[in-house]
C-alpha positions as CSV (number, residue, x, y, z in Angstrom):
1,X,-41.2,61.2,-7.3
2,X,-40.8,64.6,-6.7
3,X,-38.8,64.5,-10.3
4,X,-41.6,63.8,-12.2
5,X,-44.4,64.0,-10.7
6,X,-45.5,67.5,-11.0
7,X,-45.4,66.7,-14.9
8,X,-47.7,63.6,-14.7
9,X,-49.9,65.3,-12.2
10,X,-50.2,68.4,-15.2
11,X,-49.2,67.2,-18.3
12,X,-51.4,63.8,-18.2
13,X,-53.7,64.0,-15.3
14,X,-54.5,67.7,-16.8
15,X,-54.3,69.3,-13.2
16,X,-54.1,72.8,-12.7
17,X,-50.5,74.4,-11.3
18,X,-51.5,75.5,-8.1
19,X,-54.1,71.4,-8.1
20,X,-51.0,70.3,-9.0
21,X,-48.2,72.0,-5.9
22,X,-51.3,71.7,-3.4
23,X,-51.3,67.6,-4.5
24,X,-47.7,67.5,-4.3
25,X,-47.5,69.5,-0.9
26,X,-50.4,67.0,0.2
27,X,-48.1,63.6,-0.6
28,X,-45.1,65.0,2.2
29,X,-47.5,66.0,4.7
30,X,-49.3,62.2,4.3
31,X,-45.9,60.6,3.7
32,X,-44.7,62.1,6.9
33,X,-47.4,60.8,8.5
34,X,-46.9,57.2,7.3
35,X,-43.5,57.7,8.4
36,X,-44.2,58.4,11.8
37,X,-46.6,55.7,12.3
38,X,-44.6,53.1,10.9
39,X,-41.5,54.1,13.0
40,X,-43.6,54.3,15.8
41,X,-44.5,50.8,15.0
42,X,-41.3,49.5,14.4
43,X,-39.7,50.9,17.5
44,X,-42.3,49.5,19.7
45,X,-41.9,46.2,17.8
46,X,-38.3,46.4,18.6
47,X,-38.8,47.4,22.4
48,X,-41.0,43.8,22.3
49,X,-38.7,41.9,20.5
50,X,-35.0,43.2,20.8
51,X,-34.6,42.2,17.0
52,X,-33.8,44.7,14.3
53,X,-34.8,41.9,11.5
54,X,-38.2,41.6,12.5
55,X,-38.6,45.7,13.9
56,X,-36.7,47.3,11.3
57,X,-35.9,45.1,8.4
58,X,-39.1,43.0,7.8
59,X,-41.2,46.8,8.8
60,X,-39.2,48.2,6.5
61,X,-39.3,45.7,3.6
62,X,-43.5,45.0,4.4
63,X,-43.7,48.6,3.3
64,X,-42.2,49.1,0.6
65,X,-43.7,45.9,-1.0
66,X,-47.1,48.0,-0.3
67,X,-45.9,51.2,-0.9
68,X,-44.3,49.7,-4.4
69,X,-47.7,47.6,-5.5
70,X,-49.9,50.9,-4.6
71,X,-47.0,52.4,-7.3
72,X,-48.2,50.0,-9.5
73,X,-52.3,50.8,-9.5
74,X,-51.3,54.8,-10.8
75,X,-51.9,53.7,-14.3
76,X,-54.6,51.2,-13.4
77,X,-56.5,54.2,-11.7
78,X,-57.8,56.2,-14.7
79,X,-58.8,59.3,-14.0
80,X,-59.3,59.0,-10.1
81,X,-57.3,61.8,-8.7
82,X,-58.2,60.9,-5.1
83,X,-56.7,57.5,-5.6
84,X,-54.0,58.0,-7.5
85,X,-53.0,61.1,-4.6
86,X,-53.5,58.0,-1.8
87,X,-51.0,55.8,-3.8
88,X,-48.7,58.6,-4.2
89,X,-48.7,59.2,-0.5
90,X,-48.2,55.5,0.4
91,X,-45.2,55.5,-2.1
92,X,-43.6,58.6,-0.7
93,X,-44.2,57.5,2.6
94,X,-42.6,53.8,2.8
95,X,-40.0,55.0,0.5
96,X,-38.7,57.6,3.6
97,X,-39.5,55.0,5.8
98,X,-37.0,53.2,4.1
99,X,-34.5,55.7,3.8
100,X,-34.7,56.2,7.3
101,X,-34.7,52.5,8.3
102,X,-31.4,51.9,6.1
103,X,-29.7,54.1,7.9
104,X,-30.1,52.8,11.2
105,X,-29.9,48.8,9.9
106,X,-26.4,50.0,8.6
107,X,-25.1,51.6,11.6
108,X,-26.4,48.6,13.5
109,X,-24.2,46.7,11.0
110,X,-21.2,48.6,11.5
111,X,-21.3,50.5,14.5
112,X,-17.7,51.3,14.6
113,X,-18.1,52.7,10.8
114,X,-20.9,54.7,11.6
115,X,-20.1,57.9,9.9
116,X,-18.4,56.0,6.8
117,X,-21.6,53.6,6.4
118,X,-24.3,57.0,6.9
119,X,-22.0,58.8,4.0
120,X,-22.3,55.6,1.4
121,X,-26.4,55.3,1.9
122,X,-26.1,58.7,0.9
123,X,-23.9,59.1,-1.8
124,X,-26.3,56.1,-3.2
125,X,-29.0,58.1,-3.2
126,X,-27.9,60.9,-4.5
127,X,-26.6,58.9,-7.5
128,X,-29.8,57.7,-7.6
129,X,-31.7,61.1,-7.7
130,X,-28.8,62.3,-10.7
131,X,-29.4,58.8,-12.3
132,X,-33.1,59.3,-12.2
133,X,-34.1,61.8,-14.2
134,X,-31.8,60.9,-17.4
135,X,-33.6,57.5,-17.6
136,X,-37.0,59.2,-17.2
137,X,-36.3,61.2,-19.4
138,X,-35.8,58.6,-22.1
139,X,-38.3,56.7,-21.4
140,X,-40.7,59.0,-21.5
141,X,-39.4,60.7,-23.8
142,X,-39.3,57.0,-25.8
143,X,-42.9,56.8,-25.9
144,X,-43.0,60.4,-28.5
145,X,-46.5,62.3,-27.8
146,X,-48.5,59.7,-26.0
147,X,-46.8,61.2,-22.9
148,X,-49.2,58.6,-20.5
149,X,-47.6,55.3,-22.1
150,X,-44.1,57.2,-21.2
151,X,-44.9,57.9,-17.6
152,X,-46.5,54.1,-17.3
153,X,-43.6,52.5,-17.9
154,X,-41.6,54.6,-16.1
155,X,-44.3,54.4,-12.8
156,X,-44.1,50.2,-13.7
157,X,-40.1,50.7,-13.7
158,X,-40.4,52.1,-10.7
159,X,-42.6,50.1,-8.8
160,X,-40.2,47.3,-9.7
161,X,-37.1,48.6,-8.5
162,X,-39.5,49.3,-5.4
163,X,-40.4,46.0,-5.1
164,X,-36.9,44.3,-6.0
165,X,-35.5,46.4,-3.2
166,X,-37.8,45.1,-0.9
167,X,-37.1,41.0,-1.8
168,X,-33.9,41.9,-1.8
169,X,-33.7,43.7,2.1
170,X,-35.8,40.7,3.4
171,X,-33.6,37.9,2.0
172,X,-30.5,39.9,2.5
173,X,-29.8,42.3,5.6
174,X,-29.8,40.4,9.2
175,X,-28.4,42.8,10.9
176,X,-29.1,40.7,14.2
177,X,-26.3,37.7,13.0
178,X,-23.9,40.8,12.5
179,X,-24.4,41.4,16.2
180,X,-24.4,38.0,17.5
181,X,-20.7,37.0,15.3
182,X,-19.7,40.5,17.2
183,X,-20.3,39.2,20.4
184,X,-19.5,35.8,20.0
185,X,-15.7,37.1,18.8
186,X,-15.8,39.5,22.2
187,X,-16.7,36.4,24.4
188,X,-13.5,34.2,22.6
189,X,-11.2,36.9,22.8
């Protein structure tokens, strides 16, 4: 987001610079926020249930489903500044919720690759942030001067990887069976 927003927010919402860094400043201070509260959340969740899918993978996935569908409204909002600045925040916010949530799922996965596991989420997103701007580029670029159609699409492509990533981490990751064929190969050795 922090790619291209800055362009949306002046090139087709028509918000002036400083508007524009104060509304962009405003999304990480709310994202943060969300952050906290959700991870507050989860680790209480996970102090009640002792289960990383429910506290960390089905928080984490919950979120991002929301934060990916309020992605989805931008274009559907008009003109509304104050709402598409709440669905930026929610976006930013469940999408470092989780970043930070992958993390710990993976180390939970592979404890004894810890470091190794921490380096490959990141490498992945950095990829990701390289990779990003050369497709929305294009895309926007695609879409020749009616910049808004070329930021749609890219917002829609967006909020699909968003919410793809999302199915994906709730049908996928159990990092509580990793833990129980651990200990189930302790207790047979």
């Amino acid at each position: 987001m922090a790619i291209w927003a800055p362009v949306y927010l002046t090139k087709v919402m028509k918000l002036q610079p400083m508007k524009m860094a104060y509304a962009i400043a405003g999304t990480g201070i709310a994202a943060l926020v969300i952050l906290f509260l959700i991870s507050t959340f989860s680790d209480r969740l996970y102090k009640k249930t002792q289960r990383y899918r429910k506290s960390r993978v089905l928080v984490a996935g919950i979120s991002t489903i929301i934060g990916g569908l309020s992605f989805a409204l931008i274009p559907l909002l008009g003109d509304s500044i104050l709402w598409i600045f709440v669905a930026l925040c929610v976006a930013k916010g469940t999408s470092y919720l989780n970043v930070s949530m992958g993390v710990q799922i993976m180390i939970k996965l592979m404890p004894e690759r810890s470091g190794l596991m921490s380096g490959i989420f990141t490498l992945i997103m950095n990829i990701t942030s390289l990779v990003a701007p050369i497709i929305i580029g294009i895309i926007v670029q695609a879409a020749g001067e009616n910049l808004a159609l070329g930021f749609n699409k890219t917002i829609y492509l967006i909020a699909g990887l968003f919410l793809l990533n999302a199915i994906l981490y709730i049908l996928f990751v159990k990092p509580d069976k990793a833990k129980e064929t651990t200990e189930s190969k302790t207790v047979t050795a």
